[in-house]
C-alpha positions as CSV (number, residue, x, y, z in Angstrom):
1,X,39.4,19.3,-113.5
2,X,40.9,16.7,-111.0
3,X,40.8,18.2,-107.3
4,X,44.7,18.7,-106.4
5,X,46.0,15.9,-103.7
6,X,49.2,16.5,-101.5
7,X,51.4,14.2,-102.8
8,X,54.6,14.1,-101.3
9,X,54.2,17.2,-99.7
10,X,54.6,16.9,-95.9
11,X,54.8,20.8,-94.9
12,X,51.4,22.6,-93.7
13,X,52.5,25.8,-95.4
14,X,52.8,24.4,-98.8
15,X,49.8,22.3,-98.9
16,X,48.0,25.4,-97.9
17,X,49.3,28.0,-100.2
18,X,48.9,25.4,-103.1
19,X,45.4,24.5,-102.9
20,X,45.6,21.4,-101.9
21,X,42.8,19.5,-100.9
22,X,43.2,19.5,-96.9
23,X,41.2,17.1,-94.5
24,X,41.3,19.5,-91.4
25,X,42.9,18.0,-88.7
26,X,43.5,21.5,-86.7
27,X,41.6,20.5,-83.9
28,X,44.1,18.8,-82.4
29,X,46.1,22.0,-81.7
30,X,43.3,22.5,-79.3
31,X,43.7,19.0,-77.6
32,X,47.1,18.9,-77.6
33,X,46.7,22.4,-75.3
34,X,44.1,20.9,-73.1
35,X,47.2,18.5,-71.8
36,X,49.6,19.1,-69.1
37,X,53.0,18.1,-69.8
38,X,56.5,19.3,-70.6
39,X,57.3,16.5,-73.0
40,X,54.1,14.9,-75.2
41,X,55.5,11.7,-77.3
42,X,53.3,10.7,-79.9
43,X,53.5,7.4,-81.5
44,X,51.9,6.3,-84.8
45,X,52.9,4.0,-87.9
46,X,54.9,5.9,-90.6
47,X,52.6,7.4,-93.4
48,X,50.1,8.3,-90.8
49,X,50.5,12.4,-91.2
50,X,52.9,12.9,-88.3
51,X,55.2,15.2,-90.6
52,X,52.3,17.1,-91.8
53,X,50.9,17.1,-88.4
54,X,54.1,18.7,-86.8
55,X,54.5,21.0,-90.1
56,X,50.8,22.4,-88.5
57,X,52.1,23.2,-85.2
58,X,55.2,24.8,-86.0
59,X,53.2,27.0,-88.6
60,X,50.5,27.7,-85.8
61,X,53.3,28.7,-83.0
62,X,56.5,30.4,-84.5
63,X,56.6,33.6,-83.6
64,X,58.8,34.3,-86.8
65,X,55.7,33.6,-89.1
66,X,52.7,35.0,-89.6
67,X,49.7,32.1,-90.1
68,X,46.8,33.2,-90.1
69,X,46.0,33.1,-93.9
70,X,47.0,29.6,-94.0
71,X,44.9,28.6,-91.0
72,X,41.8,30.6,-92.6
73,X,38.7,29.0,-92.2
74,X,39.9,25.5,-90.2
75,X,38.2,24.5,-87.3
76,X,41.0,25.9,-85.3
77,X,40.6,29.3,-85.7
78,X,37.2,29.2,-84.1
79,X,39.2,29.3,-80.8
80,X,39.9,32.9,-80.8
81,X,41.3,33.1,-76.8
82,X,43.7,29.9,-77.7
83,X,44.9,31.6,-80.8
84,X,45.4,35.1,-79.4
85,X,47.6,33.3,-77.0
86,X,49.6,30.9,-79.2
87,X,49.4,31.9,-82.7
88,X,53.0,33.0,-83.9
89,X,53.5,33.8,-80.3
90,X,56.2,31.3,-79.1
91,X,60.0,30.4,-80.5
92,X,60.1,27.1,-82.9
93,X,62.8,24.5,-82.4
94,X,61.3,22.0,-85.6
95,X,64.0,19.1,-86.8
96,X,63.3,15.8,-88.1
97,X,65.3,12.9,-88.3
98,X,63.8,10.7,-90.6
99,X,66.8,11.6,-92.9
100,X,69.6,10.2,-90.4
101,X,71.0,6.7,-91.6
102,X,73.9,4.9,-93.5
103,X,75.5,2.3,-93.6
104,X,78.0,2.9,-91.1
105,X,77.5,5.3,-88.1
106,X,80.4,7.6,-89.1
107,X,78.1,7.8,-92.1
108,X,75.1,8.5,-89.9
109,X,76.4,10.5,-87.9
110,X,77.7,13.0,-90.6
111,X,73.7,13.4,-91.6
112,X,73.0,14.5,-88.1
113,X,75.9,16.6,-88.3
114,X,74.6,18.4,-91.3
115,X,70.6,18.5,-89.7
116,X,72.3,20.4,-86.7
117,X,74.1,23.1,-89.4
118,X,71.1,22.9,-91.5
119,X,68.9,23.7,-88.1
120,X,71.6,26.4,-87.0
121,X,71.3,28.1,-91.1
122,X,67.7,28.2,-90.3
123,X,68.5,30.3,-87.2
124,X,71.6,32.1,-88.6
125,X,69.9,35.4,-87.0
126,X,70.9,33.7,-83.3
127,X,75.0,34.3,-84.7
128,X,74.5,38.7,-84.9
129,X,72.0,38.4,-81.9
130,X,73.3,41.1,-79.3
131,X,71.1,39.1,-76.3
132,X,73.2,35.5,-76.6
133,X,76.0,35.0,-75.0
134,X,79.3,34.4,-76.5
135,X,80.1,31.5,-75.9
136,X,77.3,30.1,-76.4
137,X,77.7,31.8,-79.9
138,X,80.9,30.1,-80.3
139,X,79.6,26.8,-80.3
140,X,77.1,28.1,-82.3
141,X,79.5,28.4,-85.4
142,X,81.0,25.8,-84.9
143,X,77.7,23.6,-85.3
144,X,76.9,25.9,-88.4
145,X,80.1,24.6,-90.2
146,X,79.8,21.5,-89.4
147,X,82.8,21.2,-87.0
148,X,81.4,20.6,-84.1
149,X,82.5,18.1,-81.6
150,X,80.5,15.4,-80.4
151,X,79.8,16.7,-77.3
152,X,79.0,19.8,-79.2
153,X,76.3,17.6,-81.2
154,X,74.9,16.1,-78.0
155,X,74.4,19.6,-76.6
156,X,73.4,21.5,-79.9
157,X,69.5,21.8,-79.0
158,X,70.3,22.8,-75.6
159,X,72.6,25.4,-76.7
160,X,69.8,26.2,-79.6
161,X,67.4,26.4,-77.1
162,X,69.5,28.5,-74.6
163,X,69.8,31.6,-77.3
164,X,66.4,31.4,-79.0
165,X,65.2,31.9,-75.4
166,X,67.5,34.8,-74.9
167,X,66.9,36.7,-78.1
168,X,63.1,36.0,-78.0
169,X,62.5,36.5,-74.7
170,X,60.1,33.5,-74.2
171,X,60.8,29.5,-73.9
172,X,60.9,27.3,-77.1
173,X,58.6,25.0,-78.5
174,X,60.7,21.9,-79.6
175,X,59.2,20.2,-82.1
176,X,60.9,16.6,-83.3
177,X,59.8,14.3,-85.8
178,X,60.5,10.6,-86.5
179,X,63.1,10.6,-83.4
180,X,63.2,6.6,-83.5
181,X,64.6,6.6,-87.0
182,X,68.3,6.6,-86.4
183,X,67.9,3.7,-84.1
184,X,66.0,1.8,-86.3
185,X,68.7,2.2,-89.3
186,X,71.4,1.5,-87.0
187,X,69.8,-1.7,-86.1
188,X,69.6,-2.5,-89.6
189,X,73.3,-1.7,-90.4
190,X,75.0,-3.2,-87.1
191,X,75.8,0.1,-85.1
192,X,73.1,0.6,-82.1
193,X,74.8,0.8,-79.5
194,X,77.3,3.8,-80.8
195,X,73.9,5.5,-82.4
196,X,71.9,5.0,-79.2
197,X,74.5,6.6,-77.0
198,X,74.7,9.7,-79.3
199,X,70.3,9.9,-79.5
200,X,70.0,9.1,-75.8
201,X,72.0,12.4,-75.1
202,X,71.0,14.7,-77.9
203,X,67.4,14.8,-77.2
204,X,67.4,13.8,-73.8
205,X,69.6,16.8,-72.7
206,X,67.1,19.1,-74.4
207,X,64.0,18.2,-72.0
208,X,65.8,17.2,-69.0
209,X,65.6,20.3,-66.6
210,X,65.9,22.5,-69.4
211,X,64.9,25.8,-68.3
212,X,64.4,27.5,-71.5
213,X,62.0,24.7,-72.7
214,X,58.0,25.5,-72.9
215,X,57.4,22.0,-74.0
216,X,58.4,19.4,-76.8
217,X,56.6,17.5,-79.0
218,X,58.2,14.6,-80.2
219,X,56.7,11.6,-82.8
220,X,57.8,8.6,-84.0
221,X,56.8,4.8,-84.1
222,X,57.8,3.2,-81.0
223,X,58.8,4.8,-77.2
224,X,62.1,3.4,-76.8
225,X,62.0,3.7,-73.0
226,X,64.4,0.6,-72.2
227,X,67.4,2.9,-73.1
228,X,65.9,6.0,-70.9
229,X,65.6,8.3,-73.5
230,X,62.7,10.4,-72.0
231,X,64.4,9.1,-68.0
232,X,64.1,12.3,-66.4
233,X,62.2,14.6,-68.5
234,X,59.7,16.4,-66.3
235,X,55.7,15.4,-67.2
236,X,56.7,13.7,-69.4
237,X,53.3,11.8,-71.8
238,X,53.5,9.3,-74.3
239,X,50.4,9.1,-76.7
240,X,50.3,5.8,-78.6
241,X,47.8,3.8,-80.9
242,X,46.2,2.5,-77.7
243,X,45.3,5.3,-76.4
244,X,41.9,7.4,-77.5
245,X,44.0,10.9,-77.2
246,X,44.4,11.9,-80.7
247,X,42.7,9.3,-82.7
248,X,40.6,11.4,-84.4
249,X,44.1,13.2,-86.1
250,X,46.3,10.5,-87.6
251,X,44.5,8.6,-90.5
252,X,41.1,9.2,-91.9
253,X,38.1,7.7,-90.9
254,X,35.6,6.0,-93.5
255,X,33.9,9.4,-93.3
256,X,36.4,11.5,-94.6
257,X,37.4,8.9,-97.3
258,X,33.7,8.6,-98.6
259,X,33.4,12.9,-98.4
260,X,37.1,12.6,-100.5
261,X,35.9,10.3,-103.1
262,X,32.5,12.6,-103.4
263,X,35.0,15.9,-104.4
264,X,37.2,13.7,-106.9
265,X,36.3,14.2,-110.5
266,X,37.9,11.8,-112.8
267,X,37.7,11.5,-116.8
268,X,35.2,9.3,-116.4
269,X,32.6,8.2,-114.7
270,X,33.5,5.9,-111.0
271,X,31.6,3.6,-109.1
272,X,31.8,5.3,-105.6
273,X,30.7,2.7,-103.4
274,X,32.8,0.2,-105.2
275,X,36.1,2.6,-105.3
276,X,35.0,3.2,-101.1
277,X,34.8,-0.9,-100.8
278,X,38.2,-1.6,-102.1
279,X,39.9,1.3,-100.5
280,X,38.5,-0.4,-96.8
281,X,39.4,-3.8,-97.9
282,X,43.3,-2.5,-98.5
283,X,43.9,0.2,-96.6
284,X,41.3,0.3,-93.6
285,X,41.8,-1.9,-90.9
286,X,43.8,0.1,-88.2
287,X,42.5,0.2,-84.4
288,X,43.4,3.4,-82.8
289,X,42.2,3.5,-79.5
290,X,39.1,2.0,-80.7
291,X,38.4,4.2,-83.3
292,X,38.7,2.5,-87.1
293,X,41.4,4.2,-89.3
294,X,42.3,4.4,-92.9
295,X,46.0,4.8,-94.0
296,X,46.2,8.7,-95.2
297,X,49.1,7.9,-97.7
298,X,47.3,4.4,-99.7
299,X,44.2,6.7,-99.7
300,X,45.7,9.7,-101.2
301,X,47.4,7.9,-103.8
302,X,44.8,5.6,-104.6
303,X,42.1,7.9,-105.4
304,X,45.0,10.3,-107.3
305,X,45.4,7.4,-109.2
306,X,41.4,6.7,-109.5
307,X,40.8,10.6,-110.8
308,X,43.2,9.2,-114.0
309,X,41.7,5.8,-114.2
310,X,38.2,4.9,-112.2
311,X,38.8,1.4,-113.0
312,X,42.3,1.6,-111.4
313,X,42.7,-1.6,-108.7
314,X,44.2,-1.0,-105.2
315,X,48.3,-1.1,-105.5
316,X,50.5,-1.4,-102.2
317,X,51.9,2.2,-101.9
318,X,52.5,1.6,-97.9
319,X,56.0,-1.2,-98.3
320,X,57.8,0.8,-100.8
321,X,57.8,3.1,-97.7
322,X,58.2,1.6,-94.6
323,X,60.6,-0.6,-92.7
324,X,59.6,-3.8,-94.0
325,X,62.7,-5.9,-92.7
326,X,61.3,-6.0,-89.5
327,X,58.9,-8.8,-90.6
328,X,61.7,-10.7,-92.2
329,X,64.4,-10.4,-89.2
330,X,61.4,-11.4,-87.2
331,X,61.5,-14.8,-89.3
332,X,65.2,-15.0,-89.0
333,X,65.7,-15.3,-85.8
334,X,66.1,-19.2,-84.5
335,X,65.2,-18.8,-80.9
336,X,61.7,-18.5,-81.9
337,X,58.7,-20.1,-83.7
338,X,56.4,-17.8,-85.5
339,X,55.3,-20.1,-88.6
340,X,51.7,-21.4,-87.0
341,X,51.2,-17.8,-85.6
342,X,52.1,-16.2,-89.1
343,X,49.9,-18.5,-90.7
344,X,46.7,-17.9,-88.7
345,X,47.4,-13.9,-89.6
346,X,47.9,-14.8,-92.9
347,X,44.8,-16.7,-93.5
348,X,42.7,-13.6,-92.2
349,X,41.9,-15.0,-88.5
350,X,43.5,-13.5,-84.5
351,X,46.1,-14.2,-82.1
352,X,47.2,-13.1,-78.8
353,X,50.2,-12.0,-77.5
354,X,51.7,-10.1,-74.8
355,X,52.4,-6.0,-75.7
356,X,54.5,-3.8,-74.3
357,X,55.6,0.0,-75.6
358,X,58.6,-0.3,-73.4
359,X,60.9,-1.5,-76.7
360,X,64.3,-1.3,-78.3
361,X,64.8,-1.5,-81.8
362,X,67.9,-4.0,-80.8
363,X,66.0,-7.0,-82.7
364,X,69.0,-9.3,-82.6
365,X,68.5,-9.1,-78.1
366,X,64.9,-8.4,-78.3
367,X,62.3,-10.8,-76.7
368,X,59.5,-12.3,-78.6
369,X,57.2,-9.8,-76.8
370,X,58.9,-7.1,-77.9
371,X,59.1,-8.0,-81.4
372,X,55.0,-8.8,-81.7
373,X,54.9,-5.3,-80.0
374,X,56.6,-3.5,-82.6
375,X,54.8,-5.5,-85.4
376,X,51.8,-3.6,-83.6
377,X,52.9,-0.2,-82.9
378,X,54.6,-0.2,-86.8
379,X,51.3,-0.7,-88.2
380,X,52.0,-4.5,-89.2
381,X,49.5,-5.7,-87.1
382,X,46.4,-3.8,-85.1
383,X,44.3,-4.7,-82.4
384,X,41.0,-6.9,-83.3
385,X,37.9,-5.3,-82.2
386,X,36.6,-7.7,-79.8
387,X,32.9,-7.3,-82.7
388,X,35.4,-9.6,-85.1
389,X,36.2,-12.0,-82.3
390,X,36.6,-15.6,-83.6
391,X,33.4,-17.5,-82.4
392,X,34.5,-19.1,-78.9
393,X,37.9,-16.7,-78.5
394,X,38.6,-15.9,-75.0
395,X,41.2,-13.2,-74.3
396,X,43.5,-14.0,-71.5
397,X,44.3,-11.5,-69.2
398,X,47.6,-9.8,-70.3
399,X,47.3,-10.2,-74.2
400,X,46.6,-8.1,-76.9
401,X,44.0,-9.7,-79.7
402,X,46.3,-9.2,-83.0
403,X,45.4,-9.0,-86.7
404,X,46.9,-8.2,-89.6
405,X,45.0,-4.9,-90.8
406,X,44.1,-5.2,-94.5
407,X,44.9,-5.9,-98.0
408,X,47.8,-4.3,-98.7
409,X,49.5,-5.2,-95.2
410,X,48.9,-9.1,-96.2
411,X,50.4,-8.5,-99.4
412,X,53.7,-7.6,-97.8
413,X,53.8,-10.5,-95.4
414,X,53.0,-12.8,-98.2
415,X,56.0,-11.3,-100.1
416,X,58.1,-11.6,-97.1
417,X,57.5,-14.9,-96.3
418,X,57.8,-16.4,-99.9
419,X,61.1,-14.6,-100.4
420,X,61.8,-15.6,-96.8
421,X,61.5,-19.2,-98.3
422,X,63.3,-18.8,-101.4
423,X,66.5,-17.7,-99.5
424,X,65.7,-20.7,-97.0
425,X,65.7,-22.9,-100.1
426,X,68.7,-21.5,-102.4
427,X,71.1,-22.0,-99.3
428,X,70.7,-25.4,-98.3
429,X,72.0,-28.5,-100.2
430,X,69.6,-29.9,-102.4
431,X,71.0,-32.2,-104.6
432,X,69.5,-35.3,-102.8
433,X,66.6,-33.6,-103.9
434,X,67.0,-32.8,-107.6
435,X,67.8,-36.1,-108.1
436,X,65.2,-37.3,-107.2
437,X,63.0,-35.1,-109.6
438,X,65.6,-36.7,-112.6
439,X,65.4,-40.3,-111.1
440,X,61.7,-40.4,-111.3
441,X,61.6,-41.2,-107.4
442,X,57.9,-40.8,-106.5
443,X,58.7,-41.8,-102.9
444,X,61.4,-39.8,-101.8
445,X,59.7,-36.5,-103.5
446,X,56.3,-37.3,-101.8
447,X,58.5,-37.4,-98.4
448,X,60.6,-34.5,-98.8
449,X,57.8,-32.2,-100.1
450,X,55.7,-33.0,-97.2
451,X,59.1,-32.2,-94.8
452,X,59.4,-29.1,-96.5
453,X,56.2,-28.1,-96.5
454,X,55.8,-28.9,-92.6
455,X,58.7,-26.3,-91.7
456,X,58.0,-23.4,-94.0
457,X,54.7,-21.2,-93.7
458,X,51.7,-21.0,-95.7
459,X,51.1,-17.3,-96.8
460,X,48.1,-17.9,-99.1
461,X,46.0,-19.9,-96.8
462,X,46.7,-23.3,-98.7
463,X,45.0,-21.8,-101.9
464,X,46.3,-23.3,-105.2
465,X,48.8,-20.3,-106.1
466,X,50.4,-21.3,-102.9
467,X,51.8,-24.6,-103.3
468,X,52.3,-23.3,-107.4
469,X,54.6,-20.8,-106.0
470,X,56.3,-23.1,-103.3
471,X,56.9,-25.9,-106.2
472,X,58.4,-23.6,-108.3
473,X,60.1,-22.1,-106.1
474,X,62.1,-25.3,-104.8
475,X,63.9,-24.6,-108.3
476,X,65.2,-21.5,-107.8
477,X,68.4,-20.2,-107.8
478,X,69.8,-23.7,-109.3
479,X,70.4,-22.6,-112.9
480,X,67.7,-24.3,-114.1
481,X,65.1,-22.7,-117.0
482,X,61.9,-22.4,-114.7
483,X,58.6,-21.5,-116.5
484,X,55.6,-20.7,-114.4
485,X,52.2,-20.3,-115.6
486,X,49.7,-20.6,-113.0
487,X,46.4,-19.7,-115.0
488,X,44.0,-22.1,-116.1
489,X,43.4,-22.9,-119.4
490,X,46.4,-21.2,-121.2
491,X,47.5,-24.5,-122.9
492,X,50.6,-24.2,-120.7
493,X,51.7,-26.3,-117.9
494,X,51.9,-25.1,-114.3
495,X,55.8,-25.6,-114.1
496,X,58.2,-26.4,-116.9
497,X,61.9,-26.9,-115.5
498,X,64.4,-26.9,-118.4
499,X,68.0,-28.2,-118.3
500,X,69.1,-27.2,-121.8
501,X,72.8,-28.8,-121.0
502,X,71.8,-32.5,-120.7
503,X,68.8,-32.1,-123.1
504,X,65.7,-32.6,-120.5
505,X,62.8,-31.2,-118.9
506,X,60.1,-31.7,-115.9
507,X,56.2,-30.9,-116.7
508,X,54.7,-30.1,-113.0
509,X,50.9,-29.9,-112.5
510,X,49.8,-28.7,-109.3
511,X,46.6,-29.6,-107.7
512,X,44.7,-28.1,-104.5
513,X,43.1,-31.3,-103.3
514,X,40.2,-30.4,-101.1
515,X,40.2,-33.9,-98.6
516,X,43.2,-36.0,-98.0
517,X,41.6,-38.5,-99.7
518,X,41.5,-37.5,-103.0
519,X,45.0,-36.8,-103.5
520,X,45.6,-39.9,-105.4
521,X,43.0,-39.1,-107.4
522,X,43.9,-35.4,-108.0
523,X,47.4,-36.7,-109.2
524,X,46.0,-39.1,-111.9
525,X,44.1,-36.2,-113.3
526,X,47.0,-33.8,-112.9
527,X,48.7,-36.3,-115.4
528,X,45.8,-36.9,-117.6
529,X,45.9,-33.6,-118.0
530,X,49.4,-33.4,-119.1
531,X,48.5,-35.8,-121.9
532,X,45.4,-34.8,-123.6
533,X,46.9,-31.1,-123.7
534,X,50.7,-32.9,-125.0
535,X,52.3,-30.3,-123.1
536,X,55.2,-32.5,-123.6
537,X,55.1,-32.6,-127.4
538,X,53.9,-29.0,-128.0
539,X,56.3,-27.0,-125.4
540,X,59.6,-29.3,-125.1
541,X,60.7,-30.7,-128.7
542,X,64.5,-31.6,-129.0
543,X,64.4,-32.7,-125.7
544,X,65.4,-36.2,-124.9
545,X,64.1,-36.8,-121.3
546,X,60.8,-35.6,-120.5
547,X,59.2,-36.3,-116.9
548,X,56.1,-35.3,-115.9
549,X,54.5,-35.1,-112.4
550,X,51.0,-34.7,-110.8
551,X,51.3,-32.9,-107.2
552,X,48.2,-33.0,-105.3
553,X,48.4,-30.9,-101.9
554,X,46.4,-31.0,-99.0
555,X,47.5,-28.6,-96.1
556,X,50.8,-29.6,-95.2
557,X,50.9,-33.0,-97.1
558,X,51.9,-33.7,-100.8
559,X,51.5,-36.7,-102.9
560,X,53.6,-37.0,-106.0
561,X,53.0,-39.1,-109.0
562,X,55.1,-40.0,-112.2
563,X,54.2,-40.5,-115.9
564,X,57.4,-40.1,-118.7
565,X,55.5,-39.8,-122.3
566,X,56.6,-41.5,-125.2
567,X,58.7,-38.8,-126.9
């Protein structure tokens, strides 16, 4: 029988109570304790465990529960004096906001509305409690139906925290999860400013001189101190990738992934140490403070998917789930160049740049250092450990040696970039340059292929699939019939471009030339190969126009050459 894995399930309490197989991260209730502080931001990629991880503490403090079956036999019950302390002892304020967005921020703002009433219905015993005040129990129904004003909204955890302190008799535990989201949808949607004034308020009025605050704990991806969110909260931390606090409690380690793929039993037989190789080469890679990490959410589905199918190959789970349009937007903007960088990530090698974890989510006014930072601090990129330095690299003082972290990650800025250059493509005028394909213009082509290739970026490291797709791709969008076959040996041409109207067609043969100097030559053989195969006679009968073309590459140069069979 297959061991159960936590799919989708991001609360402690469920994961526990349904057998679920658990790496235990409870230690870091213990080192979060051994901090000082009155507000602890922790800052990790998204899929990292942060919901499950705050699911744990609010499980482990509320004094409305009690844990300790579900905390049965972890490493953190070995701590009997901490847990006699904190264990269901202390009031729970827990609220994420992963769930706030829309397309407008009246639309956004009506989610938040209904997290607030959703946090209040959770606390509904606060309404009948004889030790709140009135007033403050006004407000409080208001926010429960949802008809709250907004300075209601930008007090509601204060007021929440004022009468959970009154009826329990101790100060709250405020527990937030994926704060930054808001502000990175309303970046995306063209309402920041508006959403930022409402988030710089609503959680900065709940830790700033709040008296009936024990402390918060707040996650999310970057520390957006710029706007002043935390400005003012008392001891205020902030835990981040760089640091070494907590890296041994977000991710896995090749440790725990090896001891996971030891308990797995699948319907048949798997190759551990080749399941444990492609799992690093995809989703290992991450630096946090210095210690190597696995993604927790490719591994989990990956070997779910392996207890199915051993032979299973890596997928990308990771960009179906995270905010992927920063890479994009990052290429958008015109004010700066990031194709030569880009494609010394994409080819596998390290750059430096400047980081700071001072950011805004306001890409449109960001810097160039801020938007490599958050590339970082999102996961997108990690630091290289200075054992995988480039022979000869020297790290100036004040940069941050940048890779991209693994398989799946180079995937999505592959897929970025080539959509990136399709967009590019299908908007500008290019009827100069289909002519020239029709006129047979061997010239002109050769020039304008080598222009275009010198301004767009290479996301396959020049390998043959890459100037396939970025031929192919010139045709997009155009109306034209565009075949693509890339594999060897099929008896099918590279590219066929079909325009059925006026009766003709274009046979492309791409060719990865390995020096300069054999382009020419890799050309003639691109067309010889055209003949002996008769592509032209075998795929394109009825046609009255057939030209053919040999494209040799080499890096950024391309060589075109023309041969129209006898039809």
């Amino acid at each position: 029988m297959s061991i159960r894995l936590p799919l989708g399930i991001d609360g402690f309490r469920k994961l526990r109570t349904s057998n679920c197989y658990y790496i235990d991260k409870t230690g870091f209730i213990e080192e979060l304790l051994e901090e000082t502080f009155s507000v602890n931001l922790i800052t990790r990629p998204r899929r990292f465990g942060k919901t499950l991880t705050m699911s744990m503490l609010s499980e482990f403090f509320d004094i409305r529960k009690d844990s300790r079956s579900i905390f049965e036999g972890l490493q953190i019950t070995a701590c009997t004096d901490l847990c006699r302390q904190w264990m269901n002892q202390w009031p729970v304020l827990f609220l994420t906001l992963k769930d706030i967005q829309g397309s407008t921020f009246e639309e956004a703002f009506d989610l938040l509305q209904f997290t607030v009433s959703s946090l209040c219905m959770e606390h509904d015993y606060l309404e009948s409690s004889e030790k709140v005040k009135n007033a403050d129990k006004k407000i409080f129904a208001r926010l429960l139906n949802q008809e709250g004003t907004r300075s209601d909204i930008r007090a509601s955890l204060v007021i929440l925290t004022r009468m959970m302190e009154a009826h329990h008799g101790k100060p709250v535990i405020l527990l937030i999860d994926e704060y930054d989201v808001p502000l990175a949808k309303a970046s995306d949607n063209g309402y920041y400013e508006p959403m930022l004034n409402i988030i710089r308020s609503f959680l900065g009025m709940a830790w700033k001189t709040n008296p009936s605050l024990q402390f918060a704990v707040i996650t999310g991806c970057l520390r957006i101190a710029k706007e002043s969110i935390f400005t003012g909260a008392n001891n205020f931390i902030s835990r981040s990738i760089s640091d070494i606090w907590y890296n041994r409690y977000f991710g896995f380690s090749e440790q725990e992934v090896a001891y996971l793929l030891q308990h797995i039993e699948p319907e048949k037989p798997l190759n551990e140490s080749q399941a444990l190789s492609d799992i690093k080469r995809w989703y290992d890679g991450y630096l946090f403070g210095g210690r190597e990490i696995y993604c927790p959410w490719d591994v989990i589905n990956h070997v779910n998917m392996l207890q199915k199918d051993p032979d299973a190959p890596p997928s990308s789970y990771w960009k179906d789930t995270s905010h992927n349009q920063i890479i994009r937007r990052f290429i958008d903007r015109k004010d700066i160049s990031v194709n030569d960088r880009f494609e010394v990530l994409l080819s596998g090698n390290t750059i430096q740049e400047p980081v700071s974890e001072d950011l805004t989510y306001d890409f449109d006014q960001s810097s160039e250092k801020n938007l490599w930072s958050i590339l970082y601090l999102t996961g997108y990129l990690t630091q290289t450990s200075p054992r995988l330095f480039p022979e000869g690299f020297c790290l100036e003082n004040g940069k941050t040696a940048l890779r991209i972290p693994n398989e799946e990650v180079r995937t999505i800025f592959a897929e970025t970039v080539a959509k990136w250059f399709t967009d590019t493509v299908i908007s500008c005028d290019r009827s100069e340059l289909f002519q020239a394909w029709w006129n047979g213009d061997e010239k002109k082509l050769t020039q304008e292929l080598t222009d275009i290739l010198f301004t767009t970026i290479s996301y396959f490291d020049y390998r043959e699939d890459y100037y396939h797709a970025f031929t192919a791709g010139l045709f997009a969008g155009a109306g034209y019939e565009v075949a693509s076959n890339s594999e060897q040996g099929t008896g099918r041409p590279d590219i066929l471009i079909k325009d059925r109207h006026n009766r003709r067609a274009i046979i492309i043969e791409t060719k990865r030339s390995r020096k300069e100097s054999h382009m020419p030559d890799d050309c003639l053989n691109a067309l010889k190969q055209i003949r002996q195969r008769q592509y032209a006679s075998g795929l394109l009968k009825g046609y009255q126009t057939i030209l053919c073309y040999g494209a040799a590459f080499f890096e950024k140069k391309c060589l075109i050459k023309l041969d129209v069979p006898e039809i």
